[in-house]
C-alpha positions in Angstrom: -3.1 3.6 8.3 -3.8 6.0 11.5 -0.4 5.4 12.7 1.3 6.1 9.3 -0.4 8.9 8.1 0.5 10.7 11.5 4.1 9.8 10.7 3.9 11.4 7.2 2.3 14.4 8.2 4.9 14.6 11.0 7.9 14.6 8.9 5.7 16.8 6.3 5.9 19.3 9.3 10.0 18.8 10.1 11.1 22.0 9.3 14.8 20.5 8.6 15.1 18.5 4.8 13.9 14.5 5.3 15.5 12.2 3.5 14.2 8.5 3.2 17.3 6.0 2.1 15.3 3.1 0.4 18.1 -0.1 0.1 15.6 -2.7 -0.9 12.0 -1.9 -0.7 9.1 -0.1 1.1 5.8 -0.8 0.4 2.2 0.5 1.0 2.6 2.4 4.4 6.3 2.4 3.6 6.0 4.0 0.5 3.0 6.5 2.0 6.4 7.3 4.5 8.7 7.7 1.8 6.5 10.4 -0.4 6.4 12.9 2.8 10.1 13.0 2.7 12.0 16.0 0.8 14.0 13.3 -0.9 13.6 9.9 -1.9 16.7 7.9 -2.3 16.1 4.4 -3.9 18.7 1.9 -4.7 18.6 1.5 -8.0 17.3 -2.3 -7.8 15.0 -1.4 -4.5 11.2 -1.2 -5.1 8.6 1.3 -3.6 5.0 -0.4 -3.6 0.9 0.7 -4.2 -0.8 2.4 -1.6 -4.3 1.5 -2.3 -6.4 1.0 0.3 -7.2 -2.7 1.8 -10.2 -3.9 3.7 -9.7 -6.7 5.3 -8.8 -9.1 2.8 -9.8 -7.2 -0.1 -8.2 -4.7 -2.4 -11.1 -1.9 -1.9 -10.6 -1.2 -5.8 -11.5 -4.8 -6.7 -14.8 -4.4 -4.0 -16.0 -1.3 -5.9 -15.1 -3.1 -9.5 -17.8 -5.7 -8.2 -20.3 -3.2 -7.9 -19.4 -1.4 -11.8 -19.6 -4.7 -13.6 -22.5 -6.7 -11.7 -26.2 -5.7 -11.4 -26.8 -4.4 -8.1 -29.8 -6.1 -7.4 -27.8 -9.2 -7.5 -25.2 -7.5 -4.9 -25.7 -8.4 -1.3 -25.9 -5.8 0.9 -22.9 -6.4 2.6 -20.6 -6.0 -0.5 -22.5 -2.8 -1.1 -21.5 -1.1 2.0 -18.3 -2.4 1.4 -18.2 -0.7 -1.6 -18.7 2.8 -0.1 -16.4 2.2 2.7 -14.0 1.5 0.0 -15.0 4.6 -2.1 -14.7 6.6 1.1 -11.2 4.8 1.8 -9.6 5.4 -1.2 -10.9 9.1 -1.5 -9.1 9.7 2.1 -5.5 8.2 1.1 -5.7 9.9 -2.2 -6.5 13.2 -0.7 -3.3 12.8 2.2 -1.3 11.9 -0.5 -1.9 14.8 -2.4 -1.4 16.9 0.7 2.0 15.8 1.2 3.0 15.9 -2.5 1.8 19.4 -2.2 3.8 20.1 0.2 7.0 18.0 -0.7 6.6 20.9 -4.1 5.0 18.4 -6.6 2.8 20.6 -8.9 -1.1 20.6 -8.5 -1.2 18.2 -11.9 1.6 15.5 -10.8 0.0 15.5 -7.0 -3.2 14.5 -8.6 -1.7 12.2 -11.2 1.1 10.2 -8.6 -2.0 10.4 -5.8 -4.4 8.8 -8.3 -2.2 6.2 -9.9 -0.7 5.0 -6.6 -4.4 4.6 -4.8 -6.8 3.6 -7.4 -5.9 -0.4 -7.3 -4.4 -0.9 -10.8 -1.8 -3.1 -9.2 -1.8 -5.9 -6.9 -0.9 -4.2 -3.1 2.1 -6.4 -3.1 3.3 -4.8 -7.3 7.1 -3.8 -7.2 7.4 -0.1 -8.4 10.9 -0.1 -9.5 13.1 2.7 -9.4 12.9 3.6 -13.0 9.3 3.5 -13.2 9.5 5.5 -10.2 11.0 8.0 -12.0 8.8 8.0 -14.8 5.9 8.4 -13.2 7.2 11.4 -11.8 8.2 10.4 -8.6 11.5 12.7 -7.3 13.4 9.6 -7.1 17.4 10.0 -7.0 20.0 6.2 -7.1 22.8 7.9 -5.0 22.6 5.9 -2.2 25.3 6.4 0.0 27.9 3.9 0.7 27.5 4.2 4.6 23.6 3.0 4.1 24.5 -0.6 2.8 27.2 -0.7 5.8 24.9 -0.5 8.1 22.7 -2.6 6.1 25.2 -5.3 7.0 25.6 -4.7 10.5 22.0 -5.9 10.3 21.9 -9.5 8.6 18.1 -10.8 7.4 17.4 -14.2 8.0 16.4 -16.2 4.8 13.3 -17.2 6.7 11.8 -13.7 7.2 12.2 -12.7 3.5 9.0 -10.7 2.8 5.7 -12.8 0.7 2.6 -12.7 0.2 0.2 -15.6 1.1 -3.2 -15.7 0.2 -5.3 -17.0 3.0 -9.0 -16.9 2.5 -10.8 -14.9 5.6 -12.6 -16.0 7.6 -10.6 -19.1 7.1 -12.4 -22.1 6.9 -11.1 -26.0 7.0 -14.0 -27.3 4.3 -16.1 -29.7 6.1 -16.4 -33.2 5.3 -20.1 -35.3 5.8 -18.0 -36.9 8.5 -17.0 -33.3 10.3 -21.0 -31.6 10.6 -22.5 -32.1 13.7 -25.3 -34.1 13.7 -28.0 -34.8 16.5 -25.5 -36.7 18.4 -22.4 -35.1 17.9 -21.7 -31.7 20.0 -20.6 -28.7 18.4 
């Protein structure tokens, strides 16, 4: 986040007009990118993406949503200060992204709405925001993409394999242990 956010606040500071050309998608830090520019240009089939804090493996809106719904006496400690990390977290990349909305002229009432909606975790991380639900939420979204963007789009070919996905893989990752696989007094660890 470090990294990105001195990215945004760089080309928040660029006194020339930025504009961000969006062919397929940019997500979380890519989006984060995207809102400091003057001008967001997104293919009309492209997708921008949440920006909602993560820690670790977890969304940090689904670690606080643990500590609304269950008793906290039954929370361990650990999930608790996870819980105001998380708070803290998605308080920071709110607030930055209403700085550079501010900036970028959003009014004071869509800053706080598009910085709210975007952080808050009511998506998974990985939730396509297509271009016109871009636009209705109030993002200054435009489709005229042009033509020399998808030409150099082909100068530069992905391979099938590295296709962006998500896979969920549990941290710490664990193989489950069979009776078999414990060590016992006369098997080393």
């Amino acid at each position: 986040m470090l990294a990105t956010e001195q990215i945004a606040h760089a080309l928040i500071q660029h006194k020339a007009d930025v504009t961000v050309f969006i062919p397929h998608y940019a997500m979380s830090g890519g989006t984060l990118l995207a809102l400091a520019a003057d001008q967001i240009v997104l293919d009309e089939n492209a997708v921008l993406g949440p920006v909602d804090p993560q820690l670790g493996n977890f969304p940090a809106g689904s670690i606080i949503k643990v500590t609304e719904e269950k008793d906290k006496n039954k929370i361990d400690d650990e999930t608790l200060i996870l819980a105001d990390i998380s708070k803290k977290a998605i308080n920071q990349v709110r607030n930055f992204i209403k700085k550079i909305l501010l900036a970028n002229n959003y009014s004071e009432e869509s800053s706080e709405r598009l910085s709210q909606v975007l952080t808050e975790g009511k998506w998974t991380h990985d939730y396509p925001i297509a271009f016109e639900e871009a636009k209705e939420m109030g993002l200054n979204v435009s489709s005229e993409m042009p033509k020399d963007i998808y030409e150099l789009m082909d100068l530069y070919p992905q391979s099938p394999s590295m296709r962006p996905s998500v896979q969920y893989i549990p941290l710490p990752y664990r193989l489950p242990q069979t009776p078999s696989s414990k060590p016992g007094p006369n098997k080393k660890r």
